[in-house]
Structures are given as C-alpha cells and as structure tokens.
N, C-alpha and C positions, 0 to 999 in steps of 0.2 A: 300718416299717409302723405306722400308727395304731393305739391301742387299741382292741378292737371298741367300738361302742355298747354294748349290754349290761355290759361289762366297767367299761367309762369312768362309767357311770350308778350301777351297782354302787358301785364307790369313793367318787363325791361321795355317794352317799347315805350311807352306813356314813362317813364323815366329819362329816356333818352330824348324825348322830342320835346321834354319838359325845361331840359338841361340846354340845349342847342336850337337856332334861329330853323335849320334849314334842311332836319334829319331826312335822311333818303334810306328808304325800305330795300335793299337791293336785294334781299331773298327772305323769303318766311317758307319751312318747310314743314308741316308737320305728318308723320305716318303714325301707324300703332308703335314702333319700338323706339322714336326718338322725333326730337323734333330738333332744327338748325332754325337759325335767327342770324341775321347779319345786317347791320346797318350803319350806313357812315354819313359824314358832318364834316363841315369848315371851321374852324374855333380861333378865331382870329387868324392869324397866318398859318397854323395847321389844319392838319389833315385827322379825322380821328376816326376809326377803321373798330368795331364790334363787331363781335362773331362769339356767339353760343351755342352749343349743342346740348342740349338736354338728353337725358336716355330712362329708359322707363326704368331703371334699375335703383334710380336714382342718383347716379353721380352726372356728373357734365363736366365739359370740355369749354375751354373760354377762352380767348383772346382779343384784350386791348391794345390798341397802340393809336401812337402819335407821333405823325410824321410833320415834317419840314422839307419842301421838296423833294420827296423823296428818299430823305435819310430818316431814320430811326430817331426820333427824338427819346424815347422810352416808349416800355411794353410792358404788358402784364398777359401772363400764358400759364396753362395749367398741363403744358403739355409735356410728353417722356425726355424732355432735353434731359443730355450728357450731362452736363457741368455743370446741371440743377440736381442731378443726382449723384456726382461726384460730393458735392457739396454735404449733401445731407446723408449717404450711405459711408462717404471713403471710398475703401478700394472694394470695398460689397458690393457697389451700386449696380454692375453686372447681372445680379441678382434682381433688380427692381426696373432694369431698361424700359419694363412696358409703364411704365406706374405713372399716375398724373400726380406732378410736385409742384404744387403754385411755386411763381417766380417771377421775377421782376428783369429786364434786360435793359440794361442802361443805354444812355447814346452810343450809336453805330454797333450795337450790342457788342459793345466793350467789354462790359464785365454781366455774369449771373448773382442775383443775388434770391436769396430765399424769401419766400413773402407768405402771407395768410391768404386764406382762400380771398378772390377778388370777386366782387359783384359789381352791376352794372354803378349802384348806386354809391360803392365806394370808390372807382373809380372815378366816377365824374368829381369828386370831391378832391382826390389826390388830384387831379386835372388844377381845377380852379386855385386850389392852396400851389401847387406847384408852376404852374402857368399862365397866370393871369393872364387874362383878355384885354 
C-alpha cells in the first residue's frame, strides 16, 4: 500500500527544510484523489523551485530545478516532454506523448537527458555534489 498523502508530504517537507536555511511552504494541497506540494529556498546564489504531485493511483508527477537569475541552472521532471521521449521511444514516442519519463534538463535546457526516478532526497544530494554552497 502507498504512503498516505499526509504521511508522503510530511517526509518531502522535513527533507527539504532539513536540507536548506530558509524553506518557504508556497502551497500544500491535499484532496481524496491527489495531493500537490510545492516549496522553494535560496541555496547560496540559487533559486531552488520543488513541486510534487502525488495521485492516489500511485504514481506522481515531480519537478526540481535550480535557477540563477532566472536562467535554468538544471532540472529534474517527470513530465511528457518530447525529446525525453524521443530519446527513449525513437520515432514510437508518438505512441507514449502522455507518459511521465524521468529526465534531467541541462542549463538553459540545452540538452534532455534520461534519468531514474527523482526524489526530494536525491535531489538535494545531486544539488550539494554538484553545486556546492
């Protein structure tokens, strides 16, 4: 069985406020068929931008990033991009347009690359290994 919502919202945030000085709640939503979670942080000179969706189905919908004024430093998405499923279908991918495909978006999302599912807590780890403070 899934974690409840509350339980699962509970954990990414006490992760996230554990991980950064100054974390800001900017939305908690939970209903019967899904819950959203979104919270952002300062991390030295970035910006770093959470947002999850849970769904009672069990799958969820995610997005990391880390910005620099404003530009794209890198991201982490679980979402139907094109060229996250070009990548991994070929010329299929038409066939899977709705599908959530972890993926990674480099600066100024230059390039897609393929990734393993992301959580709050590996995230912040790629953060720190890749972006020291």
């Amino acid at each position: 069985m899934a974690m409840p919502f509350t339980q699962a919202l509970d954990l990414i945030i006490s992760q996230f406020q554990a991980a950064f000085e100054n974390p800001t709640l900017v939305r908690r939503d939970e209903r019967p068929n899904r819950a959203l979670l979104e919270m952002r942080d300062n991390y030295g000179v970035y910006q770093v931008h959470l947002r999850e969706v849970l769904r009672v189905d069990g799958t969820r919908k995610y997005a990391y990033y880390v910005l620099h004024q404003s530009r794209l430093i890198g991201g982490f998405d679980n979402a139907p991009n094109p060229r996250a499923l070009r990548l991994k279908y070929g010329k299929n991918y038409v066939h899977h347009r709705l599908e959530l495909v972890p993926h990674r978006h480099t600066q100024d999302k230059a390039a897609v690359e393929l990734t393993g599912e992301m959580t709050c807590g590996l995230f912040i780890a790629w953060l720190q290994a890749n972006l020291p403070n």
